[in-house]
C-alpha positions as CSV (number, residue, x, y, z in Angstrom):
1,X,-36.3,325.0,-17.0
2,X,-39.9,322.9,-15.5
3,X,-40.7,320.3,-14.2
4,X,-38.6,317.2,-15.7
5,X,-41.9,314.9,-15.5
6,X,-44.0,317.4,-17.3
7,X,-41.0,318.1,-19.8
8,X,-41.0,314.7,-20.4
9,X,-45.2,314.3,-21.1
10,X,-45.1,317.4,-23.5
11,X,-42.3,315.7,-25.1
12,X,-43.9,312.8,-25.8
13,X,-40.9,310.7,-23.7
14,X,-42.6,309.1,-21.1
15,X,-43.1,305.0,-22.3
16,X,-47.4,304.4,-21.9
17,X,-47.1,300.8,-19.5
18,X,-51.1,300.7,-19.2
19,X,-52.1,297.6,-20.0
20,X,-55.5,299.1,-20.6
21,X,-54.3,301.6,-23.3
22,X,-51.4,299.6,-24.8
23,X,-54.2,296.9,-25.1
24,X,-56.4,299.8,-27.1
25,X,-53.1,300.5,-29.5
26,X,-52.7,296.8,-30.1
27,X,-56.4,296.1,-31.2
28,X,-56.6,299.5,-33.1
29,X,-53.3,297.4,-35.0
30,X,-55.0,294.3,-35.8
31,X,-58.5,295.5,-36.7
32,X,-56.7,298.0,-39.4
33,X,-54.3,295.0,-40.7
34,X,-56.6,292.0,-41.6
35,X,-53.9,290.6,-44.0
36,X,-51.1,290.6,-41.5
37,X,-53.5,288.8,-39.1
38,X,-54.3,286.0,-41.9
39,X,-50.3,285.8,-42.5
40,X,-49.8,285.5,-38.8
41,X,-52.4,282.5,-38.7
42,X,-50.3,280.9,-41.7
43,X,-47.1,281.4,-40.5
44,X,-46.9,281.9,-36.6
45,X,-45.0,284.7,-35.8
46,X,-44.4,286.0,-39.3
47,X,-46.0,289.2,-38.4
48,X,-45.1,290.0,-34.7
49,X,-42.9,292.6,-35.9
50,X,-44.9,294.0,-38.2
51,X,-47.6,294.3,-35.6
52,X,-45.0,296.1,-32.9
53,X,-44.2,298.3,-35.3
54,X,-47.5,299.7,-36.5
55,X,-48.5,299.8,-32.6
56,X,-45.7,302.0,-32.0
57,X,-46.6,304.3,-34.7
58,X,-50.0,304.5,-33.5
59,X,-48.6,305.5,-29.8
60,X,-46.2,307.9,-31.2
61,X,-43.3,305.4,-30.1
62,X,-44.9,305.9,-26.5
63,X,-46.0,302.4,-26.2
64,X,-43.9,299.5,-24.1
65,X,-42.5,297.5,-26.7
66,X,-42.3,294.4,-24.6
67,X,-45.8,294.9,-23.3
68,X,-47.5,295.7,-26.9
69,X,-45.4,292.1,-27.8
70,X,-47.2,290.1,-24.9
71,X,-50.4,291.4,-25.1
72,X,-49.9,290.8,-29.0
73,X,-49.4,287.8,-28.7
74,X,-52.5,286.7,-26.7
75,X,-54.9,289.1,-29.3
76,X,-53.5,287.0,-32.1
77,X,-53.4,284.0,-30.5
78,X,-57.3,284.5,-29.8
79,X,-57.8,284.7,-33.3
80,X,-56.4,282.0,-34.5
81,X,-58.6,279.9,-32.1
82,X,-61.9,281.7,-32.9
């Protein structure tokens, strides 16, 4: 028995939708993956999957996939301006 919500936490089942921490995954990803980031500025998108994947290993799977994609997307797209 217990508490479904708390169940869920110890479990590692409950999806993390801060922006703030799946932000914190996503640059942790990029900083330890230079290569992927220069294949990414050669070929746009090449590595967005790549990327999704390692953030969701860093999060234990716990991240939102389509939130780690967005705010991906606008990390990389930083660095290919800068």
């Amino acid at each position: 028995g217990g508490d479904a919500k708390q169940i869920m936490t110890d479990k590692c089942l409950v999806q993390i939708s801060d922006e703030g921490a799946v932000l914190e995954f996503v640059q942790h990803a990029i900083a330890e993956n230079p290569q992927s980031v220069e294949d990414h500025k050669n070929v746009k998108g090449m590595a967005m999957g790549f990327f999704v994947g390692q953030i969701m290993i860093v999060s234990t799977g716990q991240a939102n996939p389509q939130l780690a994609h967005q705010l991906l997307k606008q990390e990389l797209d930083k660095q290919s301006v800068g």
